[in-house]
N, C-alpha and C positions, 0 to 999 in steps of 0.2 A: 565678223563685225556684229556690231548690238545694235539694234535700230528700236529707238522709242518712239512708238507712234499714239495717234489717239484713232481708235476703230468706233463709230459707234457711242457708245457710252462706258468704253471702259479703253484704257490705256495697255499698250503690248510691248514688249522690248522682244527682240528678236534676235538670238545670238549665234554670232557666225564664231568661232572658237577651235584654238587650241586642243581644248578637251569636246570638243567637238560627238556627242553622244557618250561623254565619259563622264557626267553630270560631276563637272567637278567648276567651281568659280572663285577665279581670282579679281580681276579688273570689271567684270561685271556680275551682276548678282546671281543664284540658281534658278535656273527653270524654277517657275513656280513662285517665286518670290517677290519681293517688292523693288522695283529701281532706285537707287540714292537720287537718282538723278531730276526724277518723274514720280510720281503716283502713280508706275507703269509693274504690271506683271510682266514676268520676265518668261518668252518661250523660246526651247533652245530650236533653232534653226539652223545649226550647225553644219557643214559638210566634212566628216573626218576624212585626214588626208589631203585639205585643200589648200590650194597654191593664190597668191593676188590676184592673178591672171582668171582663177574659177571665182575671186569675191566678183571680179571687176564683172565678168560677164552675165552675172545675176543681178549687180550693182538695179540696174531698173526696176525691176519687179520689185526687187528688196525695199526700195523706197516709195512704194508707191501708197497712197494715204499722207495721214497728216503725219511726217515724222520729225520730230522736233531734235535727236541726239542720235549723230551716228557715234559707237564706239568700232574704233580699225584695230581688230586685234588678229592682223594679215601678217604671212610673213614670213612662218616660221618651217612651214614645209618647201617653200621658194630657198632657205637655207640648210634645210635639209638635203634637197638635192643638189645642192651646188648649181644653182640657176641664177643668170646674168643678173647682177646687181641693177644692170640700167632695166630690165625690163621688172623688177620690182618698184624701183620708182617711177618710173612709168605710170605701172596698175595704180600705184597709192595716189600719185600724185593728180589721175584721171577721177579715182574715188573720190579724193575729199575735192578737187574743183565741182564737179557735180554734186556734190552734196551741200556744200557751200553754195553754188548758185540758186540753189531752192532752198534755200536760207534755215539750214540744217546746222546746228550747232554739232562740233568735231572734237572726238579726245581721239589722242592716236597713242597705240599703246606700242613702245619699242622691244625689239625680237634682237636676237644675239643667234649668228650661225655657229655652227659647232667649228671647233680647230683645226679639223680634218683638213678643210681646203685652204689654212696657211693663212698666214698673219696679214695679209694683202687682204684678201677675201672677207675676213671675219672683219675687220676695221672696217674696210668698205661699205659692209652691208649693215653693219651699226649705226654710219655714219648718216646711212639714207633718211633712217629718221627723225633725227637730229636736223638734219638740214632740212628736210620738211615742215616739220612744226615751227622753225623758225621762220621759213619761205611764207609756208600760209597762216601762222600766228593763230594757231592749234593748240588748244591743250594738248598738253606731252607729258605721257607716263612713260620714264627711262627707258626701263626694261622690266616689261610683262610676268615674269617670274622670277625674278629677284628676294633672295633669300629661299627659294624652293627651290630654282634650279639645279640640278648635280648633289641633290641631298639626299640618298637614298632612302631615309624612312618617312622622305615627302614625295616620295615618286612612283607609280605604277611598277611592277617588274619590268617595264619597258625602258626604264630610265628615262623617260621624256613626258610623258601625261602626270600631272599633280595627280595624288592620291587626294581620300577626301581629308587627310589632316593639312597634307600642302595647299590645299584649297580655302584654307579661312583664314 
């Protein structure tokens, strides 16, 4: 997730991500850069490899200062491994209620699980945040990588991290 705070005399956004140490930004701006959202520099705070369940568990520390915009860009390693839909809405749905209650402004960015685990599963896990954002009446961005996904001259050799042209 992207957390804009104000520290001090200068403004931080803090991003938990996807590309996660792969300096690549789609939904929020590059380490280093200025936030659309804030007159906030952007540090990446990432954990590559990380599940809802590891945002949720930092979720405190993460927010602690004056933080004015979380972006929830959670999700997609929860889909990678084929891990219970309900315990993803769970983690999100504890994230943005706490974040909301300290009167955190919320965009939540939607994740797509791969096809692997079957048309039940992929719908399901779409579905989570769609009904979220309309639950807590959340900015909702569809789906996170959208026009990059499954493009290979936008994608890492991994097939799954934006490269830096998928990235702008």
């Amino acid at each position: 997730f992207t957390l804009c705070v104000h520290a001090g005399d200068r403004d931080l956004c803090y991003v938990e991500r996807l590309e996660a140490g792969l300096r690549a930004a789609l939904a929020a701006p590059a380490p280093g850069s200025r936030s659309p959202w804030t007159d906030a520099e952007v540090v990446n705070a990432g954990v590559s490899g990380d599940t809802s369940a590891g945002g949720l568990s930092r979720l405190d520390w993460s927010l602690a200062g004056d933080v004015q915009i979380l972006v929830i860009e959670l999700g997609a390693n929860d889909g990678l491994r084929g891990l219970p839909v309900a315990g993803l809405k769970q983690n999100l749905t504890e994230i943005i209620t706490r974040a909301r209650a300290r009167g955190i402004g919320v965009v939540l960015t939607g994740m797509e699980a791969p096809p692997n685990f079957g048309p039940a599963y992929t719908s399901e896990f779409r579905e989570v945040y769609r009904q979220l954002a309309r639950e807590h009446d959340v900015t909702f961005v569809p789906f996170y990588l959208q026009d990059v996904a499954g493009i290979p001259s936008l994608n890492l050799s991994d097939g799954i991290h934006p490269n830096e042209e998928g990235s702008r």
